[in-house]
Structures are given as structure tokens and as C-alpha cells.
TORLOZA-841448 format. One record per residue (C-alpha): x, y, z. Coordinates in pm, whole numbers. Example, Ala and Ser with C-alpha at 12.3 -4.5 7.8 and 13.67 -1.06 7.14 Angstrom:
% TORLOZA-841448
x,y,z
1230,-450,780
1367,-106,714
***
This chain:
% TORLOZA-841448
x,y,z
0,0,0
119,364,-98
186,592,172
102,879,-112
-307,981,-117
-479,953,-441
-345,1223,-736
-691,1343,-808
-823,1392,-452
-472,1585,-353
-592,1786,-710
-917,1818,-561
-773,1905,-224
-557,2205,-382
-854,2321,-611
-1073,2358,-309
-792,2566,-128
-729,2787,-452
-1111,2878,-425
-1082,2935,-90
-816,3183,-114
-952,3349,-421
-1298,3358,-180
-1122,3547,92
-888,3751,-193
-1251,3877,-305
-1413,3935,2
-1117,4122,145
-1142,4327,-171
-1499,4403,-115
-1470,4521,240
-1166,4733,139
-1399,4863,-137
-1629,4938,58
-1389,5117,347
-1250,5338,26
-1594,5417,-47
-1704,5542,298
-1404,5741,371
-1431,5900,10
-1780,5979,112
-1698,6063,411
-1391,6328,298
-1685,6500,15
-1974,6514,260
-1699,6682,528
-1617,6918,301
-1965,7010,146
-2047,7051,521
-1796,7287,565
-1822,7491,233
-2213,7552,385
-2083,7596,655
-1839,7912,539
-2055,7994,219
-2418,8006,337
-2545,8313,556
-2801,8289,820
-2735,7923,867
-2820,7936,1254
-3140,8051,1179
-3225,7766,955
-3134,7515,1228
-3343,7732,1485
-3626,7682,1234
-3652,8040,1119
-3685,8072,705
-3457,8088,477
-3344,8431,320
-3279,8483,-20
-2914,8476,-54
-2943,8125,152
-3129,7994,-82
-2957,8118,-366
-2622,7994,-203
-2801,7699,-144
-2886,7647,-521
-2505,7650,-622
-2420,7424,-356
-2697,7180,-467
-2479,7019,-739
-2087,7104,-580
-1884,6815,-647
-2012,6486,-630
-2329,6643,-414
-2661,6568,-591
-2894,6587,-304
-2887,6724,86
-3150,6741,404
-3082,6974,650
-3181,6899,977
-3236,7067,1343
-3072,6973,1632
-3374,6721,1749
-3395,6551,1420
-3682,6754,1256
-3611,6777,892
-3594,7127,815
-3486,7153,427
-3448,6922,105
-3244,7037,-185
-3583,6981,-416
-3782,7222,-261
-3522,7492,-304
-3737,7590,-654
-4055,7650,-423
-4182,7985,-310
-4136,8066,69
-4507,7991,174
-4471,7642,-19
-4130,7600,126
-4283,7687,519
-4596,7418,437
-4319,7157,349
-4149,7234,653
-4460,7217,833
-4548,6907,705
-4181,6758,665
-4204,6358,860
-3965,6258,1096
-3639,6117,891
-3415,5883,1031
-3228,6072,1251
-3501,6160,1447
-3624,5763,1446
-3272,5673,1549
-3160,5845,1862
-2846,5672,1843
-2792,5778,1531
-2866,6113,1630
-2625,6129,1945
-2320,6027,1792
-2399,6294,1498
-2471,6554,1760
-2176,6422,1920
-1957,6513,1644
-1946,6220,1439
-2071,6179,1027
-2246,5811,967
-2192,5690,674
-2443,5472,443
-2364,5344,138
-2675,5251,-85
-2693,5084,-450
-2967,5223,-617
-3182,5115,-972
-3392,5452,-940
-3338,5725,-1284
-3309,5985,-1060
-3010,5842,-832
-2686,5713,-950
-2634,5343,-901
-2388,5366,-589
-2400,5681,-323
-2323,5727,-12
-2598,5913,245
-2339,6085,465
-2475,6228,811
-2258,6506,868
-2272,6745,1184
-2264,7141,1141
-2115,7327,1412
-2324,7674,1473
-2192,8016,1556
-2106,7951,1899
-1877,7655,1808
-2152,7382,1938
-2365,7174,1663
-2621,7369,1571
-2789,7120,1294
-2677,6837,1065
-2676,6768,684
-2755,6482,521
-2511,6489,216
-2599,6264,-120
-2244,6198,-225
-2263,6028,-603
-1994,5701,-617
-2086,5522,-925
-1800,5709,-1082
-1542,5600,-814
-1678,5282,-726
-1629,5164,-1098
-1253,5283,-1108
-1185,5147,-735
-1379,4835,-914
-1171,4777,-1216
-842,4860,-1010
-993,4561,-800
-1045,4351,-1074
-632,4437,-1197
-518,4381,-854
-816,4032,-814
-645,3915,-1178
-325,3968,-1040
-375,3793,-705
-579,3546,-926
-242,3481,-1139
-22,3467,-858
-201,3174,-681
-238,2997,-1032
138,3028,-1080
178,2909,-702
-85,2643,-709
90,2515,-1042
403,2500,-878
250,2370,-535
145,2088,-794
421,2037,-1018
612,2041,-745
382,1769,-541
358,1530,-875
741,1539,-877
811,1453,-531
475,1198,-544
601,1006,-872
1019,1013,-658
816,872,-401
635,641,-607
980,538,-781
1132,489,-415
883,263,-317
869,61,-628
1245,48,-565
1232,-56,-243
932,-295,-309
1189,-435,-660
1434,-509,-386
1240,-665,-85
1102,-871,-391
1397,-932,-638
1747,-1063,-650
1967,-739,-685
2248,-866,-889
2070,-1087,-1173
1682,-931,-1116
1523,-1244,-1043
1291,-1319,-792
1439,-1396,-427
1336,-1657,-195
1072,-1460,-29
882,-1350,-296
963,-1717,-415
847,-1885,-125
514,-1630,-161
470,-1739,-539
479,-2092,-417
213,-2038,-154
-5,-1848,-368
40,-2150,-647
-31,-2377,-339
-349,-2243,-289
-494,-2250,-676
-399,-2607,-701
-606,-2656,-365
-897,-2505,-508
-887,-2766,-784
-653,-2517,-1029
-370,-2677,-1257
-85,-2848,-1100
297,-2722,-1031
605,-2817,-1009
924,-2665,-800
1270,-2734,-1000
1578,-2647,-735
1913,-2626,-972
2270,-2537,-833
2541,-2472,-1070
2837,-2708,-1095
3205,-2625,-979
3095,-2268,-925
3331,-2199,-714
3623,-2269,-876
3487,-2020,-1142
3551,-1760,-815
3835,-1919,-744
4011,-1927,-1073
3875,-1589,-1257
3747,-1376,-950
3421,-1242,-800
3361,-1019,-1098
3366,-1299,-1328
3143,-1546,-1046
2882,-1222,-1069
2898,-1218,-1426
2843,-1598,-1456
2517,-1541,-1192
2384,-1299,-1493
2433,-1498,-1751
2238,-1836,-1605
1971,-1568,-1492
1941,-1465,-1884
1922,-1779,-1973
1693,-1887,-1741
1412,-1618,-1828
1506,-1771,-2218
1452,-2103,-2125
1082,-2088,-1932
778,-2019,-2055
634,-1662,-1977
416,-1794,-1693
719,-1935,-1526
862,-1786,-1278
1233,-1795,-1190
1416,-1704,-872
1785,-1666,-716
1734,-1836,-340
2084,-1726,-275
2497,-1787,-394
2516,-2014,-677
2136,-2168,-631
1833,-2081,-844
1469,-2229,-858
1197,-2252,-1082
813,-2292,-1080
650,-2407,-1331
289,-2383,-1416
28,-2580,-1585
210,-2914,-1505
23,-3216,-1682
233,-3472,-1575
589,-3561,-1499
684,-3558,-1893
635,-3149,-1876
888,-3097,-1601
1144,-3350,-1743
1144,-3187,-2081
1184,-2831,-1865
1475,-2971,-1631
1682,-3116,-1951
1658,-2765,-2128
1724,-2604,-1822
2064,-2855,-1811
2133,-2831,-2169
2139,-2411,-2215
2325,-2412,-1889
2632,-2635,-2003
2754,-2406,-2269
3010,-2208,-2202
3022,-1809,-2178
3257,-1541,-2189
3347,-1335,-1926
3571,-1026,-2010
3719,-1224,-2327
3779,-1528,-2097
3605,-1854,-2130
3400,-2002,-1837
3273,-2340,-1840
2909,-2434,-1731
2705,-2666,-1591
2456,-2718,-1354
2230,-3004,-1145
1886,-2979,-1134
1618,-3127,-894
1240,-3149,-947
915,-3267,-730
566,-3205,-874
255,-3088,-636
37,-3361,-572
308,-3646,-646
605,-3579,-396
407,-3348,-181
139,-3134,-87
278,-2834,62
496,-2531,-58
764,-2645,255
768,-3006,152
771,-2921,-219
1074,-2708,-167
1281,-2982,85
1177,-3252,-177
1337,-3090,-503
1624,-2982,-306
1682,-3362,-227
1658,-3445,-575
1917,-3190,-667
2166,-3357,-434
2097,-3702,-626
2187,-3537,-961
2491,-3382,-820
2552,-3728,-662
2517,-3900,-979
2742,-3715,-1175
2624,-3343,-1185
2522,-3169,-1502
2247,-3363,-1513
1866,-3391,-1363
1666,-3579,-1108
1297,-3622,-976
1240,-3650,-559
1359,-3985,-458
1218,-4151,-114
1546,-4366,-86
1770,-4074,-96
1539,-3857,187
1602,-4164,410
1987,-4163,331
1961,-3798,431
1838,-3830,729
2030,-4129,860
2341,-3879,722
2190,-3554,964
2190,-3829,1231
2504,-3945,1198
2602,-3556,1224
2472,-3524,1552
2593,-3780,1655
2913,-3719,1559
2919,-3412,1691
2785,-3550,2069
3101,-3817,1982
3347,-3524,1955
3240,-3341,2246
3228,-3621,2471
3554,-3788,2370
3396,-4127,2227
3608,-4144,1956
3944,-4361,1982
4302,-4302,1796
4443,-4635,1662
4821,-4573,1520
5007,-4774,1273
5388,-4818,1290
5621,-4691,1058
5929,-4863,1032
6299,-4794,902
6278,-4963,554
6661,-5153,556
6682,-5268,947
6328,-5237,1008
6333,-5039,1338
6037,-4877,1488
6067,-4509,1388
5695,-4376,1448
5337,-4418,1447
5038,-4258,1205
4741,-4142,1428
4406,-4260,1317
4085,-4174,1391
3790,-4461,1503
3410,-4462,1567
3264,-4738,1752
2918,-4629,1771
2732,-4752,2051
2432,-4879,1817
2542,-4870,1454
2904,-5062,1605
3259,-4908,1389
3192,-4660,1159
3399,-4611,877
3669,-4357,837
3570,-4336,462
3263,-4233,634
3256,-4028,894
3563,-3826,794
3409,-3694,467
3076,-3646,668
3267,-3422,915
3413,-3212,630
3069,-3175,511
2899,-3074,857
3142,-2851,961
3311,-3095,1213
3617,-3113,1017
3802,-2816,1263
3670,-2974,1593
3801,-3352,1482
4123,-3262,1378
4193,-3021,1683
4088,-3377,1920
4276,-3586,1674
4618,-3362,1724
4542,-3308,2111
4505,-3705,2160
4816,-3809,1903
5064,-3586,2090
4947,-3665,2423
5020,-4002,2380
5330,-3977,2201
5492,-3778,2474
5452,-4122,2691
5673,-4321,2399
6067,-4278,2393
6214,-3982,2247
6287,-4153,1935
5952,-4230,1812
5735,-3977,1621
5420,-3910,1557
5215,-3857,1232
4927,-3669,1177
4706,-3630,880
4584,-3257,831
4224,-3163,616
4169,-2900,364
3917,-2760,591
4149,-2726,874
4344,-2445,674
4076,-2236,700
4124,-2154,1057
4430,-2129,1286
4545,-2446,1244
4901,-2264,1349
4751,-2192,1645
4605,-2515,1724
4898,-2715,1646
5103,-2450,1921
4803,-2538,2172
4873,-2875,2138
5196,-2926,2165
5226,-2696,2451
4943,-2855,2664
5109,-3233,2563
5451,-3125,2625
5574,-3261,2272
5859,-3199,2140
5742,-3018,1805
6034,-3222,1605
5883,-3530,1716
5552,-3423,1538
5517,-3492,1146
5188,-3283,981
5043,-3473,652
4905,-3330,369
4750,-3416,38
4833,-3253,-320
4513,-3166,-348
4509,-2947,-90
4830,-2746,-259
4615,-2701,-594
4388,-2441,-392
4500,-2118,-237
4838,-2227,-308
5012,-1906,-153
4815,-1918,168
4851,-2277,243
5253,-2240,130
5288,-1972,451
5055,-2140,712
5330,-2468,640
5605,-2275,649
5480,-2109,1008
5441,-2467,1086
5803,-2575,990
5936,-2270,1178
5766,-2404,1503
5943,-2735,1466
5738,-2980,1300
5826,-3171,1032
5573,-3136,658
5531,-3479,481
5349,-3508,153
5094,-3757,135
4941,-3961,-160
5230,-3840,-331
5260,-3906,-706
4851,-3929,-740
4780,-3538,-777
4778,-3331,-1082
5126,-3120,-1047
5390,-3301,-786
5657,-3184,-936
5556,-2813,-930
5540,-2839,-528
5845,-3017,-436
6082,-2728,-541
5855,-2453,-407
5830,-2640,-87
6125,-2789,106
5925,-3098,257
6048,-3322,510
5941,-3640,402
5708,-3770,93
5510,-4059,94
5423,-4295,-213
5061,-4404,-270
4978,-4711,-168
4805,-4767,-520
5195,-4748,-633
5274,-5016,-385
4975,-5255,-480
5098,-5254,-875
5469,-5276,-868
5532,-5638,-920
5219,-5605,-1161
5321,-5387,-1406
5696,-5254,-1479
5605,-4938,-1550
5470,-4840,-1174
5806,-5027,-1042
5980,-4780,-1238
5800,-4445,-1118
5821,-4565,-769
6273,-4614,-815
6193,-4226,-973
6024,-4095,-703
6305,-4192,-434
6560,-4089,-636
6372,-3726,-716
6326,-3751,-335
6683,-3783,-211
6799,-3557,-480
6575,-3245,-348
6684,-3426,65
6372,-3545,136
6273,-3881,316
6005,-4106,134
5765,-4321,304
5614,-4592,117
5245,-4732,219
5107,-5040,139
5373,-5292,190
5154,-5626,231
5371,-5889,88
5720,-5973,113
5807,-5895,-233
5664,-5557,-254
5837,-5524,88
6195,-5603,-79
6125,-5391,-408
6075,-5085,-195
6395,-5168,4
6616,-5217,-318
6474,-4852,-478
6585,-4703,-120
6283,-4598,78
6377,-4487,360
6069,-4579,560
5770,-4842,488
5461,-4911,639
5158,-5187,581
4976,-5461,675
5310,-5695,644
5457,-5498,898
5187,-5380,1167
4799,-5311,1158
4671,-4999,1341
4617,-5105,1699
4480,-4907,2005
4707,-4734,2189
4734,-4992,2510
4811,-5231,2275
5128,-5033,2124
5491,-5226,2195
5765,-5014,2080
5909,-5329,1947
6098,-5367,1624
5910,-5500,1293
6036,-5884,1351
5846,-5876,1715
5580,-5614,1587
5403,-5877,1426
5204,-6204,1574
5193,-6494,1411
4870,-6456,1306
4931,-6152,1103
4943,-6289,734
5044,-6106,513
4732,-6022,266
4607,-5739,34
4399,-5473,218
4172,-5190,72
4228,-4848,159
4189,-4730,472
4112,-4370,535
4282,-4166,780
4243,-3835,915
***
């Protein structure tokens, strides 16, 4: 709703005031019209008074009621029309009318029968009239006449006439003639009315220009505001809550019997290694581009939103069946997977798309949304750039996954986890040099969980920081009980250089007590292929603490070779997968005699994993590995069951020697 009142009632509203004003412009007008008409009146009627006054002899003895001699009334006569004069009354002190100017023409006996006959005239009916007169004061009236004989506007003008003896001996009542002066204080009315008329227009059309302009910036402001509590301000889309209000809205039709809809929840694939590897401008740029094609790809009664970073949704309309949103979701995947250019530079794309359809996988706008967003994660599972319909199977995979979460997290904070360390062994006389730390669940319900499992879960969750900080605590607490010449290995996640790990790693070895040469920090190649600059200072604040940097996996990343110079590692250790195909295939024997040599060339140590047979065992000893561990050697154990014994009394009799598959390790 508009804060702003309707455009034709605030016209109306400044219409009515513009009448009002030129209604009180007008009447103010009249009454000073009016005011200039008395006192005009009032100035002739003064002086008339007083040029009778001066002019006409035996004046006294008119007002006593004597008659009138003949030079009165032949002063009289030429006074009748002086100025704007056309008619007087004289009158005696109590209001008697004594003389009009028409009966100046009649003889003396007609003039004393008039007088004799002569009716009281208002001053004698109005005694007030009469005592402010007699007091000194002229009362003005001003009259509008339609009679021949009168002009149209006069004034009656009640003057006083002071006698001989300086008291009031009578009064005249002057007929001043104002049509003349009424029509030229009229038209200089009307100038000034058109003028005041004008100047109101001109401020009323301001007043409204000015109140359209600042109504429609208004107007814009809150369509602007209302574009961006609704929309996506980087691509224009819709956001999640006008989304999520679309959805209810569509909710309700299809509840009333309308058409069917569908929810399609896409997320775009390796987005953020477009960040990553071209920048935020070019990540923005790629967010405009799948919103264009988005609005290409739907139909016009579609609607398309942004619900936030790299994720977009769709709902479509007028769904007959599930053929309708399939053929939707694979154009939606196809127009998505070409590539676009971003400032001349080519970014690849891609995206995984999830669908569930009102009425099939759910009846609610909530359920709809949680449904298609579990189908998304079954494309991306299956291979991204692809899409997927709701799948029960999956939603109960989820949730056994968000309680294994919790539950991992209640593991963590309670200490229920175990460390189980392997022994690492001087490859030529087969002494007992260290141990690798790894991580167990025994779950009081499910019974041992899986590193491959839970480690990747913990990554997922968040957990990732809070394992490996207990994982590091635990490993160098019990390695300060070994002898001093035994080390211990730890294996470090991705996730884990997003924080201080420095500053764990100090925490723990000052609350153990370990010696920080004693402690060996593993890492993976892939973890060097990412933020290569950052993670190349955080190791070499971790080598200047003391602790020795091992590569691990080595030889099964992208770029090896490109590290190893910039990076002056302590140890490196070969793949397992190396280990398992020497005797298999000549070729891997050979890479694995390169590796050591490249190895003690740049003065690093290698560690070879895997050994499981005595042949591979010997192999790795004649290419000069300095260090070997495997199955042949010693399984992880728990840490009351750790000897500090020597390969030949590591082993128990029962340990055959066998092929194992990989076990993951934190």
C-alpha cells in the first residue's frame, strides 16, 4: 500500500484551497472597497459641510427653524450640485427635517408648508444615530440604487454642522454620487483580483508540479524498495521470499482444484572454482548470464528465482504430468552447459537440477521445496550436469546422514572417539621409527563406523576443525609417553586451513609437552592445488615451530613436481596404489625407483604405504625408501596395545600377510 493519497483527490484538495483563497482575496477586496468608499464619502460630505458651513449666511437661523433668506437659498442652489453632491437634508438639532435640496425651486409659503409638514427622517427615528452625529461624528451609508433619478452607488453621509457659537447647531444629510469611483476602485480591483488570481495559479501550479514530482520520486522509491524486498539485486530475479510467496499463492490454486505445479531447485556445478580461478567479478557475471538464460529457457508464466549464492529455482505452471517438467529440467541442463565469456575469458558451465511435482512428492509449498532440493543432491551425486525427480530412498539416506552428524558431533564433544596408530618402520633394518594417528568410531548402536565415512561427513557438517583439533590433542598426548625416538604422524584436512590451524597445532603441543620435532603434519596434493600461496605460509609457520611437513598420496595429484621445489618438505610418501601394482606392471616399479631418487635428490625422506607382501616389501627396500609401512609390517592397533618393538616382534603370528583396501585416515 502507498503511503502517497490519491493524485486526483490531492488535485481536488488544492482546487478547493485555490477557491478558498480566491474567496477570501474577493471578500477582502470588497470590504476594502467598501472602506474606500465610505471614507471618500466621508472626505466629500466633510467638506460640502464645511463649504455651507463658510458659504451660506443665516445658517443658525435655519437650524433654529426660522426661514430661509434669499441669498441662503440662492447659495443653497449652487451648492446643490458642488462636487459629487446631488442631493442634501438639512436637519435641526432634534432631528426635525428642516430643508431638502428639491424644494429649493418652491416659493417661501410652499417651502414653510413643506417644513410644516416635513415627517420625521431617520435621525429623528434613530436616537443613536442622532447622538453620535450631535456628538460630532458623520455616519456613513452606502446605498446601490436602480432609481433614474439616483446614481447606481451613493453614499448618504450624516454630517454634523457646528453653529456660531462653536456647538452643533444642525446636521446635513449629504448625497455623495460614487458610481464614478466605485467603478474605477472596481476595475483597479479587478487588476489587482487578476493579479492575485495569477499569482495563486502560478503558485498552485508549482505547489502541484512540485507535489507530482516529489509523489512520482516517491512512487519510484517505493517501487524500488518494493523491486528489492522482492527481487534478487544482482541478476533481477525473484528472491526466496517473494519465491516462497509465489509458491504459496500456487499452493493455494492447485487446492482449489486449479492446474498443478512443479518446483525445479538447480545449483550450478564447480561454481566456485569459477571464483576461485577468474574472480568475483567474473562469479557475478556468470550469476547474470544463467539468470538470462533462465528467463530464455521458461515459458512466460514461469517464474524464476535466485534463493541465494550459486542456487536458483523454478516454478512451473500448468504441469500435466511428470513428462512437462522433465522436458523443462533437460533444457534447463542443456542451455546451462555451454560455455560463456566473461571479459574475453572462457568459463565453463554446468549445472544439477532437482524437481518434485505438487500432488506427487508433496502437498505443501515447505515439503515441495525440501523434496526438489533432495533431488538436486541425487543429480549432483550422480554425476552433476544432469537432472533428477524427488527420490524416497535418498530422503532416508539424508536423514540417517543428519543423524550421523549429531551424533558425531555428541562423539566429539564427549571424547567417544578412539586413535588407533600404525607403525612406521625404518625400511633396511626395520626399526620402529613412528606411528600414524588414526581416527575410530565405535558407535554404541550402529558398532565401527567407517573412516571413509565419517571423515568426509565431518568435512561436510562442519566438524572437520573440531576432529582434527581432538585428533592432534590425543596423538601428541600419547606420544609424549613413547621414547624420544619415536614420532608421531598426523594427517591434516583441507578444511582445517581455513582456521588457525598454526595456532592449534602450538596449543597442542604446549598442553602435551611434545617436542614439536617429534611431530610430522600430513598433507594431500590436493590441498596445494587451492589457495596455493596461503597454504605455502601457514606450512612454512608450521616448519618454523618445529614440526616436520610430509606429503601424502604423493605421485597421485595433478602437479607433484611443481610443489616439491617450491616447498622444502620433510618427508614424501608414495601411494599405496603405487605399492599394490609394482610387481604387476613394470612401468609403476619404475616411477616408484623415480620418485626416491627425485626424493633424495631435493633431501627429502620417502615413506612408502602399502607394503603387504614380502616382495613388494623387498622392491621398496632395493629402490631405497627410507621408511615403509603396511599390513606386512603392523595393523593400526589401540594405543594400550602399542609395543615399541621392532618390525620382527611387531608382528604375531597370526598376522598374514594379505592385500587390504584403503583405509582412510584423518
Amino acid at each position: 500500500m502507498t503511503s502517497l493519497k490519491s493524485p486526483w483527490r490531492a488535485l481536488l484538495g488544492w482546487l478547493l484551497a485555490g477557491a478558498l483563497a480566491c474567496a477570501m482575496v474577493a471578500w477582502a477586496m470588497k470590504t476594502a472597497s467598501r472602506a474606500q468608499l465610505r471614507a471618500d464619502a466621508e472626505h466629500s460630505a466633510q467638506q460640502w459641510a464645511g463649504y455651507v458651513r463658510d458659504t451660506v449666511p443665516d445658517l443658525d437661523s435655519l437650524f433654529a427653524g426660522g426661514p430661509l433668506t434669499p441669498a441662503a437659498l440662492e447659495q443653497l442652489s449652487r451648492l446643490r450640485h458642488l462636487g459629487e453632491v446631488f442631493r442634501f437634508k438639512f436637519y435641526d438639532p432634534h432631528g426635525r427635517e428642516l430643508l431638502v435640496s428639491e424644494q429649493l425651486g418652491l416659493g417661501a409659503e410652499e417651502l414653510a408648508r413643506a417644513r410644516a409638514a416635513a415627517p420625521l427622517d431617520t435621525l429623528a427615528r434613530s436616537p443613536e444615530v442622532r447622538e453620535l452625529v450631535l456628538g460630532g461624528r458623520s455616519i456613513i451609508y452606502l446605498r446601490q440604487s436602480q432609481r433614474a433619478d439616483r446614481p447606481r452607488v451613493y453614499s448618504e453621509a450624516y454630517v454634523p454642522v457646528q453653529g456660531a457659537h462653536g456647538n452643533v447647531g444642525g446636521v446635513v444629510e449629504v448625497y455623495v454620487d460614487q458610481a464614478e469611483r466605485a467603478a474605477r476602485i472596481a476595475a483597479a480591483f479587478v487588476r489587482v483580483a487578476i493579479a492575485v488570481v495569477l499569482a495563486l495559479a502560478l503558485l498552485l501550479g508549482l505547489s502541484l508540479r512540485q507535489w507530482f514530482v516529489r509523489s512520482r520520486l516517491e512512487r519510484q522509491a517505493e517501487d524500488q524498495v518494493r523491486y528489492l524486498a522482492e527481487h534478487d539485486p544482482l541478476t533481477g530475479l525473484m528472491n526466496r521470499a517473494s519465491f516462497t510467496a509465489a509458491l504459496s499463492e500456487a499452493e493455494a490454486r492447485a487446492r482449489a482444484g486449479g492446474p498443478k505445479f512443479a518446483v525445479l531447485c538447480l545449483d550450478l556445478d564447480h561454481f566456485k572454482l569459477v571464483n576461485d580461478t577468474h574472480g568475483q567479478a567474473a562469479g557475478d557475471g556468470t550469476l547474470c548470464a544463467v539468470a538470462g538464460r533462465l528467463r530464455e529457457v521458461v515459458r512466460q508464466f514461469d517464474l524464476v528465482a535466485r534463493l541465494g549464492g550459486d542456487e536458483f529455482a523454478i516454478l512451473q505452471s500448468g504441469v500435466r504430468g511428470s513428462d512437462d517438467v522433465s522436458s523443462l529440467a533437460q533444457r534447463v541442463v542443456d542451455v546451462l552447459a555451454a560455455p560463456h565469456e566473461q571479459s574475453g575469458r572462457r568459463v565453463e558451465g554446468g549445472a544439477s537440477v532437482g524437481a518434485a511435482i505438487y500432488g506427487t512428492d508433496g502437498l505443501t509449498r515447505d515439503e515441495l521445496l525440501h523434496k526438489a532440493d533432495l533431488a538436486l543432491h541425487r543429480a549432483k551425486a550422480d554425476g552433476r550436469g544432469q537432472f533428477s525427480f524427488y527420490d524416497a530412498a535418498m530422503d532416508a539416506d539424508l536423514q540417517l546422514r543428519r543423524a550421523l552428524v549429531h551424533e558425531l558431533r555428541h562423539a566429539i564433544a564427549s571424547d567417544q572417539l578412539t586413535l588407533h596408530f600404525q607403525p612406521l618402520f625404518e625400511a633396511q633394518a626395520l626399526r620402529l621409527s613412528g606411528y600414524e594417528a588414526l581416527a575410530r568410531w565405535s558407535h554404541p548402536d550402529r558398532g565401527a563406523i567407517s573412516p571413509a565415512e565419517f571423515i568426509p561427513l565431518a568435512e561436510q557438517a562442519g566438524l572437520i576443525e573440531a576432529l582434527g583439533r581432538w585428533v592432534l590433542l590425543r596423538a601428541c598426548e600419547e606420544a609424549v609417553r613413547w621414547p624420544q625416538h619415536l614420532e608421531v604422524s598426523v594427517n591434516l584436512s583441507a578444511a582445517q586451513f581455513q582456521g588457525d590451524l598454526v595456532g592449534v597445532v602450538s596449543e597442542c603441543l604446549t598442553r602435551s609437552g611434545l617436542a614439536p620435532q617429534r611431530l610430522q603434519l600430513e598433507i594431500t596434493e590436493s590441498l596445494l592445488m587451492r589457495n596455493t600461496e596461503q597454504v605455502l605460509q601457514t606450512l612454512q609457520t608450521l616448519q618454523a615451530l618445529g614440526t616436520r611437513i610430509v606429503m601424502d598420496d604423493f605421485g597421485t595429484g595433478y602437479s607433484s613436481l611443481a610443489y616439491l621445489w617450491r616447498f622444502p618438505f620433510h618427508k614424501v610418501k608414495i601411494d599405496r596404489a603405487f605399492t599394490q601394482n609394482m610387481e604387476r606392471d613394470p612401468k609403476v616399479d619404475l616411477i616408484v625407483g623415480s620418485i626416491v631418487s627425485l626424493a633424495h635428490a631435493l633431501g627429502m625422506r620417502v615413506n612408502a604405504e602399502g607394503a603387504e607382501t614380502a616382495s613388494q616389501l623387498a622392491r621398496l627396500r632395493s629402490h631405497g625408501c627410507d621408511e615403509i609401512q603396511g599390513f606386512l609390517l603392523g595393523r593400526p592397533v589401540a594405543s594400550y596395545q602399542l609395543r615399541h618393538e621392532d618390525a620382527a616382534l611387531w608382528r604375531s603370528p597370526r598376522d598374514e600377510p594379505r592385500v587390504s583396501t584403503l583405509d582412510p585416515v584423518i
